[in-house]
C-alpha positions, 0 to 999 in steps of 0.5 A: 672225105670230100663231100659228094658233088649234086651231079656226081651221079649223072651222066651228061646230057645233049648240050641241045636238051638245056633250057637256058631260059632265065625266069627274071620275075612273074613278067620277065622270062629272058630267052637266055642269062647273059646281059650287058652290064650298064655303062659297057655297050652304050646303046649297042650300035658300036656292040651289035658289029659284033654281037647280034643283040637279039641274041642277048638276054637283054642289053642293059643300056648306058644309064640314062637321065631326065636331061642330057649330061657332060659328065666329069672331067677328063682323065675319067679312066684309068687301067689297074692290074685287074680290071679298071677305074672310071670316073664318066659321070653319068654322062649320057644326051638324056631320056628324050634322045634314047625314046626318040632315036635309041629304043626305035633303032634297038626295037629294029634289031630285036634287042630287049633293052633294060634301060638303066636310070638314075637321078639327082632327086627322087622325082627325077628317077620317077620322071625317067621311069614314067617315059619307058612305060610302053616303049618297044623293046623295053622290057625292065628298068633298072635303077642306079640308085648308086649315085648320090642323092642331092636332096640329101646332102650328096650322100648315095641312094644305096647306101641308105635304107631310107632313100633307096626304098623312096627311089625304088618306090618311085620308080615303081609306081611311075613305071607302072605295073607291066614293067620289072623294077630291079635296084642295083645295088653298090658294095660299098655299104656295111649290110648289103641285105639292109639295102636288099630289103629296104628295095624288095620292101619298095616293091623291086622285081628283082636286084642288079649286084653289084655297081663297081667298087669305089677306088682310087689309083695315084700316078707315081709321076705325077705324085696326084691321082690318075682321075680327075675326079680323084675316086672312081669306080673299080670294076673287072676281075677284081671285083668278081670274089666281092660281088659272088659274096653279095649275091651269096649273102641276098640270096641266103637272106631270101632262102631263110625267109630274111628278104622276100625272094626276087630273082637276082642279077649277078655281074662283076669281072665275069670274063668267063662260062666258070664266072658266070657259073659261079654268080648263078650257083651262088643265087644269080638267075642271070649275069651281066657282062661289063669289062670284060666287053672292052677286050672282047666284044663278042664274049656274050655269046661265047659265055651263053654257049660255053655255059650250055656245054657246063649244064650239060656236063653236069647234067643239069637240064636247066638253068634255073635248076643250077641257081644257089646250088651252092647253098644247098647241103651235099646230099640235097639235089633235090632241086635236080630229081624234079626233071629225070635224066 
């Protein structure tokens, strides 16, 4: 006997009644879920011909550093049959150009902004983060800590406990208290909810999961591989199964008392409302857009709607009502009694 769905009892309800409102910590109520994954929309100029920006959640921009960089060699991309691999290298005109001509032009649209940092060294994390305090329209930071830790031999922030709960340490004391920290994690680690912890000890409001996945791809008539910097960052419909399975993973880690509880941000190859349904049953409280934005500048909005009309066939009132339903037994809907239909 198949076990009982948690709704299977319900009647459908009017897709208006939804509270898609996404709680992303004590200071950070997103008036929906869906986001744009860093390093997708740049700074939403080229986004916003398409997509409102002040119908997103919150845009995640380019991640930015304390000084303007090249990047990597080029090619820096390259297609594969599911998704892509890229090899920008952070490059990006540095924290002085985003405060003074970016975060002006996105406050204007009414964008709330995330602004994605990294650094080279702790220091430089805390340097960005110290710039943001107080700029219009930001509402969160997020800290790439996937990116390598030269202090410390070039090895990735996030794949140590150690160096990742310095950077986020950092991070949060130089953002100051009014400001949501969340550490985005890479898959590429043995035990992600090492790294989990190691953020949420630190003092992280939430965690962004997951950062791509480290590939290659060889050209077969050149004989050398498709990227200059020979690795590259796998992300799209690829990656999606691996990165459900590591917000699944946290949030049973902070169901069972493991992690201290913060809300997660899921994304990886979410192309659909069905992708991002699965992020947000598995633990995500909200989702992030990437890839997919390259075939599809306006899916945001679509995945927002097409999401609503889900909830509502399921006749679950709201969105926080849906997140981690997967972990819950089939004869728990307790969750779902709280608001009678």
């Amino acid at each position: 006997m198949s076990p009982r769905h948690p709704t299977a009892h319900r009647d459908p309800i009017d897709p208006a009644d939804i509270d898609m409102s996404a709680p992303l910590g004590a200071r950070l109520t997103l008036p929906n879920p869906v986001l744009t994954a860093s390093g997708c929309a740049g700074y939403g100029r080229e986004l916003h011909r398409f997509t409102p920006l002040h119908e997103l959640g919150a845009l995640t921009t380019k991640t930015v550093m304390p000084y303007a960089r090249s990047g990597r060699a080029t090619p820096r991309m390259t297609e594969t049959p599911s998704g892509m691999l890229n090899s920008i290298g952070l490059q990006g005109s540095g924290i002085d150009h985003l405060v003074t001509d970016e975060l002006p032009w996105l406050a204007e649209h009414g964008a709330r902004v995330l602004v994605s940092i990294a650094g080279e060294r702790t220091e430089e994390f805390a340097e960005t983060a110290a710039r943001l305090a107080g700029q219009p329209g930001v509402v969160g930071i997020e800290a790439n800590i996937s990116c390598p830790n030269v202090a410390d031999r070039g090895l990735v922030f996030a794949c140590d406990p150690d160096a990742s709960f310095a950077a986020v340490r950092a991070v949060k004391a130089a953002a100051g208290p009014d400001l949501p920290v969340y550490a985005k994690l890479t898959p590429d680690v043995t035990r992600i909810t090492d790294i989990a912890a190691a953020c949420t000890e630190a003092g992280a409001d939430g965690l962004s999961m997951i950062n791509t996945v480290l590939g290659m791809a060889i050209d077969t008539h050149t004989f050398r591989p498709s990227l200059a910097g020979v690795t590259g960052g796998l992300s799209g419909p690829a990656i999606r199964p691996v990165a459900v399975r590591c917000v699944y993973q946290v949030y049973a880690a902070m169901r069972s008392g493991t992690l201290r509880p913060v809300p997660l941000l899921g994304m990886g190859g979410i192309a659909s409302a069905r992708d991002a349904l699965e992020f947000i049953l598995a633990g995500a409280s909200g989702i992030a857009l990437g890839t997919a934005l390259f075939r599809d500048p306006s899916l945001p909005l679509k995945v927002r709607d097409d999401l609503r009309e889900t909830l509502a066939r399921h006749a679950i009132r709201s969105l926080a009502d849906a997140v981690g339903l997967a972990h819950h037994q089939p004869e728990d809907d307790s969750r779902l009694r709280r608001t009678p239909v």
